[in-house]
C-alpha positions as CSV (number, residue, x, y, z in Angstrom):
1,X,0.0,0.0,0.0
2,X,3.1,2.3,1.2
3,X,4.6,1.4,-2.3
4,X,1.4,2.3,-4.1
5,X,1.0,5.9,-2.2
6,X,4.5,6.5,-3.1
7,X,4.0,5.9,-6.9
8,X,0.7,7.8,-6.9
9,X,3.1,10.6,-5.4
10,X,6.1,10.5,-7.5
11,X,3.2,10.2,-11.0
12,X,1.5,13.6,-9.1
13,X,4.8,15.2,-8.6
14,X,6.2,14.2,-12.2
15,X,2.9,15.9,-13.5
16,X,3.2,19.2,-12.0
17,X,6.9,19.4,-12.8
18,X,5.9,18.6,-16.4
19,X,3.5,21.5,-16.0
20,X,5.6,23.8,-15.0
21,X,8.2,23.2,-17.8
22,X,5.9,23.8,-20.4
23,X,5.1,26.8,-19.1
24,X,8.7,27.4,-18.5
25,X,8.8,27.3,-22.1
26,X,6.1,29.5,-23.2
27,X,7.7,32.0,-20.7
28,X,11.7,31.9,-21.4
29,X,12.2,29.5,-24.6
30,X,13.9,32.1,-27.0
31,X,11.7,32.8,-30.3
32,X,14.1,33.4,-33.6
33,X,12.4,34.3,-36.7
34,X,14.0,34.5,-40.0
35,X,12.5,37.8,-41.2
36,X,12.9,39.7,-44.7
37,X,13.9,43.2,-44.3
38,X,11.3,44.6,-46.5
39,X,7.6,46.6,-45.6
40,X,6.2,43.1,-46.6
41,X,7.4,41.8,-42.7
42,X,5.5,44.9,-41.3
43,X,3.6,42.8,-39.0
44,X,6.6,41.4,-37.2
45,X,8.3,44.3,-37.6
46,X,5.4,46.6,-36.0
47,X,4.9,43.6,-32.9
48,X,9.0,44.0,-31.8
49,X,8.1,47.9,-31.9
50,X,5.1,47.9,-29.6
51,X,6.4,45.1,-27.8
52,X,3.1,42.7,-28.5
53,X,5.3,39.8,-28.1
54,X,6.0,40.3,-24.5
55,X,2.6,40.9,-23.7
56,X,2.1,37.3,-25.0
57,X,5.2,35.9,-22.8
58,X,7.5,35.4,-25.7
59,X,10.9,36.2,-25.6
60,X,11.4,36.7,-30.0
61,X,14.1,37.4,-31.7
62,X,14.0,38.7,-35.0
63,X,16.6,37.4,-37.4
64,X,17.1,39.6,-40.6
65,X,17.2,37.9,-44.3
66,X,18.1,39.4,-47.5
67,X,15.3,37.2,-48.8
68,X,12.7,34.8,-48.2
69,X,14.9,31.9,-49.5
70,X,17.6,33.2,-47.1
71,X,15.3,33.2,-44.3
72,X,13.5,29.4,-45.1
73,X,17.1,28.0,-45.2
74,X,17.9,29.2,-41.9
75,X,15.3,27.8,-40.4
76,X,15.7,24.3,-42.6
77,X,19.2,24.8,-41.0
78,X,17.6,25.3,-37.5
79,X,19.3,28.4,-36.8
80,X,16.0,29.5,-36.7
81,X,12.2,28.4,-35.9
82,X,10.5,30.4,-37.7
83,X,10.6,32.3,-41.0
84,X,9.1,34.6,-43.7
85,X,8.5,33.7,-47.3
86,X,6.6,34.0,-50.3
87,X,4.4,31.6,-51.6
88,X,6.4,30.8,-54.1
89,X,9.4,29.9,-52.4
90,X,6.8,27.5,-50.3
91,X,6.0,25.8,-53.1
92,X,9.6,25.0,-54.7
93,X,10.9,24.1,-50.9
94,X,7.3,21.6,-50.8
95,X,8.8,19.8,-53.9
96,X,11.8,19.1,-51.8
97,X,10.7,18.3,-48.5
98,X,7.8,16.8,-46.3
99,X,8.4,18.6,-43.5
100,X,7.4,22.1,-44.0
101,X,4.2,23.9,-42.1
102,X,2.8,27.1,-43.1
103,X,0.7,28.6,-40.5
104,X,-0.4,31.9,-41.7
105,X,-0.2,34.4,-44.6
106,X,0.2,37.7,-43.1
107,X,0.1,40.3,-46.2
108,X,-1.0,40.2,-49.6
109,X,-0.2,42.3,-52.7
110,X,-1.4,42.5,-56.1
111,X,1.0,44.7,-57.7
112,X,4.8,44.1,-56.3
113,X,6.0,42.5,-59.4
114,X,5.8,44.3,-62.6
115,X,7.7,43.9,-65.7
116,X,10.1,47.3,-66.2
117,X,11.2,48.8,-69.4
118,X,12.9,51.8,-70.6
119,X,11.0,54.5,-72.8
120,X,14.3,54.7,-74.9
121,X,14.0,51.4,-75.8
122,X,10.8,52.1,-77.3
123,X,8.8,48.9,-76.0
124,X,4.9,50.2,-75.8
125,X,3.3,46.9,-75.1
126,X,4.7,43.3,-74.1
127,X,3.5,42.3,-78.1
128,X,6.9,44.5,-79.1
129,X,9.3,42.1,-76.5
130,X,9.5,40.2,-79.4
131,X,12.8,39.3,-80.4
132,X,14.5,41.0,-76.6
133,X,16.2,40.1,-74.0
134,X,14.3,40.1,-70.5
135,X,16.3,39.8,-67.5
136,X,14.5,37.5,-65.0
137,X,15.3,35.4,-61.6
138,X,15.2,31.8,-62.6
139,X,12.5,29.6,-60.8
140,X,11.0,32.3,-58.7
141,X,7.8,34.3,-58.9
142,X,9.7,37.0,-61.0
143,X,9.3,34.1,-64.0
144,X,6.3,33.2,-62.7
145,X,5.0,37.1,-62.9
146,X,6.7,36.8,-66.4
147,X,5.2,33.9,-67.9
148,X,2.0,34.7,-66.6
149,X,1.7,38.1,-68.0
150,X,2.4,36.2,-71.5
151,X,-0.4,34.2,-71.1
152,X,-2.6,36.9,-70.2
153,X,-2.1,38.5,-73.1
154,X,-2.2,35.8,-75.3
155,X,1.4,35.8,-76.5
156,X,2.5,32.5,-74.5
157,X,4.7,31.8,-77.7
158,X,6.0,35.1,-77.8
159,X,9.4,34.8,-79.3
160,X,11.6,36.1,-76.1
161,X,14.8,35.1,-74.7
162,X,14.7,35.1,-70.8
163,X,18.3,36.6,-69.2
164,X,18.7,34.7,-66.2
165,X,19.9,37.1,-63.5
166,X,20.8,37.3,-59.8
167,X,17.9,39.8,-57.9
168,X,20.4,42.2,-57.4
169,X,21.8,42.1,-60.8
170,X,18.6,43.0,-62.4
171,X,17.8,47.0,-61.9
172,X,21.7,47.5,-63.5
173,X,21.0,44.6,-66.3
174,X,18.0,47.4,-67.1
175,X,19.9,50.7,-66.9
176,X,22.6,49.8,-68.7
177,X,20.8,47.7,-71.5
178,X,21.8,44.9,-71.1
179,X,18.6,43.7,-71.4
180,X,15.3,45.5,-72.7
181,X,12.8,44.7,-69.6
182,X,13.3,42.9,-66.4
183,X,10.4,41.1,-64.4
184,X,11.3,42.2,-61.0
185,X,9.8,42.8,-57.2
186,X,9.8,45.6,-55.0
187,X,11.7,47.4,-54.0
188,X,13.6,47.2,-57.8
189,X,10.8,48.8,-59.3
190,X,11.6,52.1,-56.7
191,X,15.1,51.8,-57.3
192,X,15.2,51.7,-61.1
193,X,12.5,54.5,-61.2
194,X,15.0,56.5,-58.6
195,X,18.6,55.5,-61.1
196,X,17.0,56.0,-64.1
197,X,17.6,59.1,-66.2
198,X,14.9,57.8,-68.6
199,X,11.4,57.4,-68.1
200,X,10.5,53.3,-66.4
201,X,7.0,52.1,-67.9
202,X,5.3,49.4,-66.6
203,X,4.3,46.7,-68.9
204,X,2.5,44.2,-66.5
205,X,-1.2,43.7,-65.5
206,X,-1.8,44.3,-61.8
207,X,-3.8,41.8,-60.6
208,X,-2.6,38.5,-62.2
209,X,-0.3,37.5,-59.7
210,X,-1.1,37.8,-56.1
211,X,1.6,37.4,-54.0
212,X,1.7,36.9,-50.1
213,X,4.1,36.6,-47.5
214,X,4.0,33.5,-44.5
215,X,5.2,32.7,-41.6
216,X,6.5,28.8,-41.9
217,X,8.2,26.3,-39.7
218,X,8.7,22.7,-39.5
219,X,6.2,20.0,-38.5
220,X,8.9,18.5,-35.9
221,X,9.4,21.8,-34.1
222,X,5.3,22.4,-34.0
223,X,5.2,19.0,-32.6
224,X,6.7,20.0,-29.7
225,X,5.8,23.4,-29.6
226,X,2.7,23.4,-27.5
227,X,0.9,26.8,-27.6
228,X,3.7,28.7,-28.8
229,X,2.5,29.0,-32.3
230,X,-1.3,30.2,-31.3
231,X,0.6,32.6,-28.7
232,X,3.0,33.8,-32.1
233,X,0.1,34.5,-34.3
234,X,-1.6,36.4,-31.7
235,X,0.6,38.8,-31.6
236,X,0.7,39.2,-35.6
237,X,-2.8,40.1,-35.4
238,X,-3.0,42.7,-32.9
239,X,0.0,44.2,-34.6
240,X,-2.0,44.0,-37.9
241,X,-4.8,44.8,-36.5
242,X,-2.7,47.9,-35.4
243,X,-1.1,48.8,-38.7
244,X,-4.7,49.4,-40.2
245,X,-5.6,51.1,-37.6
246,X,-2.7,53.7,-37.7
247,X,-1.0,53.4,-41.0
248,X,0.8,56.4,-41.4
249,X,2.3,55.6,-37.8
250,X,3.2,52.5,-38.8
251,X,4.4,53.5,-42.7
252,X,6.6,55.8,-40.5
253,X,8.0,53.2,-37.9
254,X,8.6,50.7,-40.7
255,X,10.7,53.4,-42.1
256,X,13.0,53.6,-39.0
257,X,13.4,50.0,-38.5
258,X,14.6,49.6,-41.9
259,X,16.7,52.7,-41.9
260,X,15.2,53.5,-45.9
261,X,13.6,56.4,-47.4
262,X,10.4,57.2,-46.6
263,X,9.4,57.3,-50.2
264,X,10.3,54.2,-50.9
265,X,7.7,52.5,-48.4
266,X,5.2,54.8,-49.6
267,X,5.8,53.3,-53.0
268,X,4.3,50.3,-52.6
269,X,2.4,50.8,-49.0
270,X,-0.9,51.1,-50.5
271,X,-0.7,48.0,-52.5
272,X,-0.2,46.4,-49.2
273,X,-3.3,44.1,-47.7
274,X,-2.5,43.0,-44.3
275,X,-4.6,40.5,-42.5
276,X,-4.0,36.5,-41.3
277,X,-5.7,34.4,-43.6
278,X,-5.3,30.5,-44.5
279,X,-7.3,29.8,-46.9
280,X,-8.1,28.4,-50.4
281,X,-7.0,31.1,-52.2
282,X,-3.7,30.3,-50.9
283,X,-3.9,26.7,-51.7
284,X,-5.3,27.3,-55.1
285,X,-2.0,29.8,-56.0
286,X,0.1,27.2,-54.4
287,X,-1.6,24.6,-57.2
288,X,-1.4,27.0,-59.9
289,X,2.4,27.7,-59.7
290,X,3.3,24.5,-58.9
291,X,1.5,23.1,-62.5
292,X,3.6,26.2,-63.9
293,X,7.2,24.7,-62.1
294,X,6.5,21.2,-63.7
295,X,5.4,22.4,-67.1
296,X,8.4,25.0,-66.9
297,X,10.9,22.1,-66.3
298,X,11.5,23.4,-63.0
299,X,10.7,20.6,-60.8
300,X,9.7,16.8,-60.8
301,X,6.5,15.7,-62.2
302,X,4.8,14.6,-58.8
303,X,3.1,17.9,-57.4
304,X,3.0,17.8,-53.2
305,X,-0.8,17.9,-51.7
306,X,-0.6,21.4,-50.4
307,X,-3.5,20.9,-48.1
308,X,-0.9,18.3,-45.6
309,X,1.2,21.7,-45.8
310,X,-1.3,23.8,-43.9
311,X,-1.1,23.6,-40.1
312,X,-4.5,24.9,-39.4
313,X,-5.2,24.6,-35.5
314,X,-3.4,27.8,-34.3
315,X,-5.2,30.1,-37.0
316,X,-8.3,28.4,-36.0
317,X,-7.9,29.2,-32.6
318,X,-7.1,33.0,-33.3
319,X,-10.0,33.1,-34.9
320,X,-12.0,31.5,-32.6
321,X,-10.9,34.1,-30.1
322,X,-12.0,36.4,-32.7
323,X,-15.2,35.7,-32.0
């Protein structure tokens, strides 16, 4: 009987102390985030500034990225838990692995790619591309943008040699004509508008592409994570909710944090739709680039089921508080 009482003891005592470690964890357990240091991470950006992750007992760090691919290998790398990425970077990492979760997409925009041209070079529609050079990232959304804007206006034979570049080779590929257009993301379209001594025209069509920006991490670390993740996204939505509320306050922190002109936020800020949402719009872009990788070449034949990529249940519980 002694021998029982003691067990039930030792069970009651291992419980508590299991209890307390897990809170231990939501408490203290250091948070590192891979974020992109562009307007697009305003949410995370705007939570560190009003300090919303304290006031859900995490202790974040915020990791900066020169891209979203930089930030999703540091966390494949485990230097960090989290990070920030476009969708399309999602969907060329879910051809790879098995192991990836997206838990949220935190901002969407309609116009950050456009396809750039020079007036001198005397392109008036993307019809007179026939026959140039455009300078492109390979396998990213910049030839997604690219080939999609061919298709929409009927010209997916179009008779155009793609100039695979670096991102950062792309605005001087333009000035210097080197190539005739470039299908590029902000901030490039800014900065070529800035450098240019000629006039930059826009050949794309808003609307076609709609890219957003996640927050992802790894089904092992979730696993383990208890309600860190609901806590994480908690704060992203006040600080959302925040952002709307106060935008030129927030267009002018954003501007601080990242230490760039104000101008050049303002450039794109309007374009700029931040809210949580997991959803099937999501899922059905994630589909409709990933039928555009394996017709392009770009990856195997097999496409991943998207929906096993969604980790749902901290969204669902944000919103549920919602209500």
């Amino acid at each position: 009987m002694a021998l029982g009482l003691g067990s039930l003891l030792i069970g009651v005592a291992a419980l508590f102390a299991s209890q307390y470690e897990s809170r231990s964890k939501t408490n203290d357990t250091k948070i590192r985030v891979g974020v992109s240091l562009t307007p697009l991470a305003s949410p995370f950006l705007i939570a560190e500034h009003l300090g919303l992750f304290d006031d859900y007992d995490l202790d974040v760090t915020l990791y900066p990225c020169a891209s979203g691919i930089a930030c999703t290998q540091l966390m494949l790398n485990r230097d960090v838990e989290y990070a920030t990425a476009s969708e399309s970077v999602v969907m060329f990492q879910s051809f790879e692995r098995k192991d990836l979760a997206l838990l949220v997409s935190f901002v969407e925009s309609d116009n950050d790619l456009k396809l750039l041209t020079l007036n001198p070079s005397e392109i008036g529609d993307v019809g007179a591309l026939q026959g140039k050079k455009v300078g492109v990232v390979k396998g990213s959304a910049s030839e997604f943008y690219f080939d999609s804007v061919l298709i929409a206006n009927n010209l997916k034979t179009l008779n155009v040699e793609k100039v695979y570049l670096q991102p950062h080779e792309l605005v001087p590929a333009l000035l210097s004509y080197r190539v005739e257009a470039i299908s590029a993301w902000e901030p490039m379209g800014y900065k070529a508008d800035i450098l240019s001594a000629a006039e930059v025209s826009n050949l794309g069509t808003p609307g076609i592409y709609q890219q957003s920006f996640n927050l992802l991490s790894t089904t092992p670390y979730l696993e383990f994570a208890g309600n860190e993740p609901t806590q994480l996204l908690g704060a992203l939505d006040e600080a959302v909710e925040w952002i709307n509320s106060n935008p030129d306050k927030a267009l002018g922190i954003i501007t601080k944090r990242l230490n760039i002109p104000a101008n050049q936020v303002k450039w794109s800020w309007e374009d700029y739709v931040f809210r949580l949402s997991l959803g099937n719009s999501l899922l059905s872009n994630l589909q409709l680039q990933a039928r555009w990788a394996v017709e392009s070449g770009l990856v195997g034949s097999e496409q991943p089921d998207f929906r096993d990529l969604f980790f749902t249940q901290p969204y669902q519980q944000i919103i549920a508080l919602r209500e």
